[in-house]
Every structure is written in C-alpha cells, then in structure tokens.
N, C-alpha and C positions, 0 to 999 in steps of 0.2 A: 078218428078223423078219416084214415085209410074210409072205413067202411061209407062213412056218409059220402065220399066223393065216390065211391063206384056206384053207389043207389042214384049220384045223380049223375051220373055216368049211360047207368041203366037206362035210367028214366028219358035220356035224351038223345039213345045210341041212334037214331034214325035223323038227327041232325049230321052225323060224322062228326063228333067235336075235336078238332086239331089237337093234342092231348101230348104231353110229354112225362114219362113213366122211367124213374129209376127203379130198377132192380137187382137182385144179387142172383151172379147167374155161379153154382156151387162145380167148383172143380170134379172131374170124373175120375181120376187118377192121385189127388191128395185130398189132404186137407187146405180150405179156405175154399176160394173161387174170388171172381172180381166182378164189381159194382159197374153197373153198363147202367145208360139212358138211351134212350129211343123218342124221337119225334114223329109222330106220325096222325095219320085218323084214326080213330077206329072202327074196325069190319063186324068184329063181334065181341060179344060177353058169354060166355060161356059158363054158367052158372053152377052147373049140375057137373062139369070138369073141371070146375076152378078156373079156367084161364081166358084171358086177353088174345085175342087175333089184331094186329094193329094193321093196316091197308101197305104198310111193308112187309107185312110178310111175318113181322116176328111173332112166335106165339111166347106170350108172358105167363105163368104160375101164377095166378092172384097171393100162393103165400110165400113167393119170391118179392112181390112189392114191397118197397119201401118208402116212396114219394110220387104223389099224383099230383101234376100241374096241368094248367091248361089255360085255351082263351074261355071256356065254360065256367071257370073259375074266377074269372078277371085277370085274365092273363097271366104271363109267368112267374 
C-alpha cells in the first residue's frame, strides 16, 4: 500500500499534494526512537536517495514511512 501511494505520489509531485506522513524517526544514542507526523506539500521525491523533501523542510527516509495520507488520497 506504502508503495502505491508514493507511485501516485510520484506521479502527481508537480501538483504539490498537501500530504501528511508518519514516520519513525530512530534514536542516535539508544535503542527505540519516536513516531513523528508532518503536514506538509511536497518539494521532492527522491528516488535514487530514498527520501521525501516535504516544502517544510523535513527530509523523510522513504524506509522510515509508516503512513501516507492525504487530500490526493481523499482526504485524511
């Protein structure tokens, strides 16, 4: 499911689709880390580096996702 919604993700990056993206962002000093979401557009996809640019600024892991929403999707 992940994967069909970044292909249409992909496919419609030049729209900016309003997009909200949880993921696990992994602790630098233990074990675990914590689950964050981000509202944003997005600026890019980054394919060949795996990752998400969202138009805040965050850059996302594509194998940090966990949940892809959006108004491209029918809403949240």
């Amino acid at each position: 499911e992940l994967n069909h919604k970044l292909q249409i993700l992909i496919n419609n990056i030049k729209k900016e689709p309003k997009t909200k993206i949880t993921y696990f962002l992994p602790d630098d000093k233990k074990d675990g880390g914590t689950y964050l979401t981000t509202i944003s557009r997005i600026r890019k996809i980054d394919e060949y580096k795996r990752t998400i640019l969202m138009k805040n600024d965050v850059l996302i892991p594509i194998n940090q996702v966990i949940r892809i929403e959006g108004e491209i999707f029918n809403g949240y």
